[in-house]
C-alpha positions in Angstrom: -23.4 20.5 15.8 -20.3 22.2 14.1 -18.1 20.7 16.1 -18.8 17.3 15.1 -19.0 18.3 11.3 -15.3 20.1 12.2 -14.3 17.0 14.4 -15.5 14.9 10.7 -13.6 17.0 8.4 -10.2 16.5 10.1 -10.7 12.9 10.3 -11.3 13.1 6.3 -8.0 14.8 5.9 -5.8 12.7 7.8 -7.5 9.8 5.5 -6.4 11.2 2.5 -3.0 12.1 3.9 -2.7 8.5 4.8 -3.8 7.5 1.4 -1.2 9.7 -0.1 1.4 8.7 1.5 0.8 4.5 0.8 0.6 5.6 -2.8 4.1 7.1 -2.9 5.6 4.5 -0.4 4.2 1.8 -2.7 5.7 3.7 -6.0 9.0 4.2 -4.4 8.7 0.6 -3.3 8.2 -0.8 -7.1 10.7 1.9 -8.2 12.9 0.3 -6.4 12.5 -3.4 -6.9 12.7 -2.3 -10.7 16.1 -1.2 -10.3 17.4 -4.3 -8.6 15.6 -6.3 -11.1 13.5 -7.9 -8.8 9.8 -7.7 -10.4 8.3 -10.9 -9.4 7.4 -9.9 -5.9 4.4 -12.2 -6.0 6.2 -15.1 -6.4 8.1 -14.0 -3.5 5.5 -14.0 -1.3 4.4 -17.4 -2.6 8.1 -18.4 -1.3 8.0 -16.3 2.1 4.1 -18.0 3.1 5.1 -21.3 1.8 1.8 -21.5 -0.1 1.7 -22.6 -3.5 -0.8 -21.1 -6.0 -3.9 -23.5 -7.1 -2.9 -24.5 -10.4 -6.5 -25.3 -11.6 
C-alpha cells in the first residue's frame, strides 16, 4: 500500500515540475516576442493554419 501512495506522490511532482517549467518557457516566449515587437501571435497563427476567423 505505501508503495503505491509513494509511486503517486512522485508522479504529482514531476506534474508540477512540468507545469513549472511551461509557465516560464511560455513567459520567456512572450518576453521575447515583446521585444521584437511581435505581439499579435494570434493573428499569426491565423496566417500559418490558413484559417480565417468567423467574423459573425
Amino acid at each position: 500500500m505505501d508503495k503505491k501512495k509513494k509511486d503517486h506522490s512522485g508522479i504529482k511532482l514531476w506534474l508540477v515540475i512540468g507545469v513549472i517549467m511551461l509557465i516560464i518557457l511560455l513567459l520567456l516566449w512572450l518576453t521575447v516576442a515583446d521585444m521584437l515587437g511581435d505581439t499579435d501571435v494570434a493573428a499569426r497563427a491565423m496566417d500559418i493554419t490558413g484559417l480565417t476567423p468567423c467574423l459573425g
